[in-house]
C-alpha positions as CSV (number, residue, x, y, z in Angstrom):
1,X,63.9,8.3,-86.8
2,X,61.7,5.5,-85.7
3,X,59.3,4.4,-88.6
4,X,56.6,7.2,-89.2
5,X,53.0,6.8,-91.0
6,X,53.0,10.6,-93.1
7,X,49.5,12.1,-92.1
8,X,47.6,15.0,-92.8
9,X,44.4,17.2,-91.5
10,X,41.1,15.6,-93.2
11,X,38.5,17.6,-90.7
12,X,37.8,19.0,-87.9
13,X,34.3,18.3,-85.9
14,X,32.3,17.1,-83.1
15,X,32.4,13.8,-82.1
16,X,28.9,12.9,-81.9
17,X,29.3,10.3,-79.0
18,X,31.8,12.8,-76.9
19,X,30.0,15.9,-78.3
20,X,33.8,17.3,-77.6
21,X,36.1,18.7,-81.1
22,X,37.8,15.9,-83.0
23,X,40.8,16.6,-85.1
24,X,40.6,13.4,-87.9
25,X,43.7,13.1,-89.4
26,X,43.9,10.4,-92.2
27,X,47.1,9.0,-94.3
28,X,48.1,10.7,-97.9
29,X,46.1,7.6,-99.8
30,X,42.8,8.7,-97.0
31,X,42.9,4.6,-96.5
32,X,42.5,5.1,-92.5
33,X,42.2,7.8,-90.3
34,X,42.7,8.4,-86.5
35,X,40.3,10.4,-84.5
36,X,41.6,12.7,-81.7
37,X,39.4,14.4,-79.3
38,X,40.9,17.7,-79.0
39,X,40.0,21.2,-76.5
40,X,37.7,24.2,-78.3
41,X,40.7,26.2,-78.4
42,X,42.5,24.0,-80.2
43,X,39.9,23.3,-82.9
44,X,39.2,27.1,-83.4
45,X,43.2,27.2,-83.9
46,X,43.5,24.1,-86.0
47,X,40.1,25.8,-87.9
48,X,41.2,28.7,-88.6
49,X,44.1,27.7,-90.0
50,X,42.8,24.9,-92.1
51,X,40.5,27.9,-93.4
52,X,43.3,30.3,-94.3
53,X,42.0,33.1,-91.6
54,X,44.3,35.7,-90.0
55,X,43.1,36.8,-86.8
56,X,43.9,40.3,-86.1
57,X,45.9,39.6,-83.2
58,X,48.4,36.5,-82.7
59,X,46.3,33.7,-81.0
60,X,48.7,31.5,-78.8
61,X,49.6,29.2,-81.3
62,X,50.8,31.9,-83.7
63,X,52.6,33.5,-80.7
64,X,54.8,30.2,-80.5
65,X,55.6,30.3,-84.0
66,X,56.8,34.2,-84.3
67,X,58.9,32.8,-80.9
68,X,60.4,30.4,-82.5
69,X,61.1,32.5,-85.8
70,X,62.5,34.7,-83.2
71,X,65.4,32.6,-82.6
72,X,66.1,31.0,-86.0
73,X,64.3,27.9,-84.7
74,X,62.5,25.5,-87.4
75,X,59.7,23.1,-87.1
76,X,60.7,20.2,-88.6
77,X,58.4,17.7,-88.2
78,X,55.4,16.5,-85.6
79,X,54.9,12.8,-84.8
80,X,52.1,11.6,-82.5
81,X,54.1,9.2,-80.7
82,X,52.4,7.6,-78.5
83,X,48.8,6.3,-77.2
84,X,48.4,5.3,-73.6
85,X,45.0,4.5,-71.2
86,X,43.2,6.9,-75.0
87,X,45.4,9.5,-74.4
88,X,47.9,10.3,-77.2
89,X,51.2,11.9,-77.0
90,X,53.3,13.8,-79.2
91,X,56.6,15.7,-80.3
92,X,57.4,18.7,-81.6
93,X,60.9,18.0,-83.6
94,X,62.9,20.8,-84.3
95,X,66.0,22.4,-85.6
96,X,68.1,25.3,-84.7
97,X,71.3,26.3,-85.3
98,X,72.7,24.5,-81.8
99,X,71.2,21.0,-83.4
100,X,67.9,19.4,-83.3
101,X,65.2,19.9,-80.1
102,X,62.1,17.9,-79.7
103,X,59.4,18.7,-77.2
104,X,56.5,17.0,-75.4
105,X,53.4,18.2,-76.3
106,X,49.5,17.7,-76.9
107,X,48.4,16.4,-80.4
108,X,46.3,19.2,-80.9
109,X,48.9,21.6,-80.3
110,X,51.6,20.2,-82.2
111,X,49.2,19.8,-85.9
112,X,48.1,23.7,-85.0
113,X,51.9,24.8,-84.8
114,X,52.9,22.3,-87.9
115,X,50.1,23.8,-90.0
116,X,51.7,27.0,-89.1
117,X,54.8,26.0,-89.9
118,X,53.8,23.6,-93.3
119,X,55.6,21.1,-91.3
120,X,54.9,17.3,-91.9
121,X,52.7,15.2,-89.2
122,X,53.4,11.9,-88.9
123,X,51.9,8.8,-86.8
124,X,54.6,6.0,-85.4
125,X,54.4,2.6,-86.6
126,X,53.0,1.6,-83.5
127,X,50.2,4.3,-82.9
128,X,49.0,3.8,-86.3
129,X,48.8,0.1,-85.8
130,X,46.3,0.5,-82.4
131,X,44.5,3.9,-83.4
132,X,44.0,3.6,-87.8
133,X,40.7,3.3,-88.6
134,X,40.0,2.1,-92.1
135,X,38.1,3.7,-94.6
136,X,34.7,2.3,-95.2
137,X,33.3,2.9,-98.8
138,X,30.9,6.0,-98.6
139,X,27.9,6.5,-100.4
140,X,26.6,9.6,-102.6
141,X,24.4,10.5,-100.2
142,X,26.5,10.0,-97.0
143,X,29.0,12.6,-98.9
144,X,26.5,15.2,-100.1
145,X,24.8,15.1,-95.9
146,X,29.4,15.6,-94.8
147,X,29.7,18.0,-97.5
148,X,26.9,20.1,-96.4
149,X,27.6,20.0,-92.9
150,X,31.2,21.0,-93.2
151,X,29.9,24.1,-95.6
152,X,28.2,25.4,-92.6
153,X,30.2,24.6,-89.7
154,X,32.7,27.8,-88.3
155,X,34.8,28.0,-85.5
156,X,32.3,29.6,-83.6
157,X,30.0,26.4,-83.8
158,X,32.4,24.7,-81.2
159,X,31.9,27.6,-78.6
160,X,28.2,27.8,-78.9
161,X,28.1,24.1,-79.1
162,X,30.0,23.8,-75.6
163,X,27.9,26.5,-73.9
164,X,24.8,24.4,-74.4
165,X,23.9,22.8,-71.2
């Protein structure tokens, strides 16, 4: 394996320039992070997730995991592999009993299917070295205003958000 960073879900939100769902993902120590504009579905997915929520029917990402359950198939790990013209790239690593798979996918679709899974996500060397963001210091007050705006945000906020306009 190509050297990985070890990442995990910090939050999910709107981007306030894009006004489009971020997924921010940071490393274990929360020294940087990496923002990735993601689709509405894919936030509510990555959302309710994050929340521990159990819709009463499989949404699609659920549906992909009972699939691969199905056929003795494991997530093993996710690794956002690439970034290319602000577009990032991803694989879906896997193991079943005919040897490992890995699959192209989208970002936001490989963390929802590895939070379904408790499967690692993981940054390459190289992504993490053009995308990380470090950490700035935050203040009291700049944590209480995050704090209090994450207490009230649901996944509903992104579809009522995007139907404005």
């Amino acid at each position: 394996m190509s050297p990985v960073v070890r990442m995990k879900v910090k939050v999910v939100g709107i981007d306030q320039n894009s006004m489009m769902p971020v997924v921010v993902i940071t490393d274990a120590e929360e020294k940087g992070f990496i923002p990735i504009l993601i689709g509405p579905a894919e936030a509510q997915a990555i959302s309710i997730q994050l929340e521990g929520l159990k819709p009463p029917r499989p949404i699609t990402h659920d549906l992909l995991k009972n699939m691969l359950d199905t056929l003795n198939t494991k997530v093993d790990r996710v690794v956002i592999s690439d970034l290319k013209d602000e577009t990032y790239y991803a694989k879906i690593y896997m193991k079943s009993r005919d040897g490992e798979l890995v699959v192209d996918a989208r970002p936001s679709d490989a963390i929802a299917l590895a939070l379904r899974s408790d499967s690692p996500i993981y940054v390459s060397e190289e992504v993490a070295a053009k995308a990380l963001i470090a950490n700035k210091p935050i203040d009291d007050d700049e944590m209480e205003a995050f704090r209090k705006f994450l207490e009230g945000l649901t996944p509903g906020d992104f579809e009522r958000h995007l139907n404005k306009g």
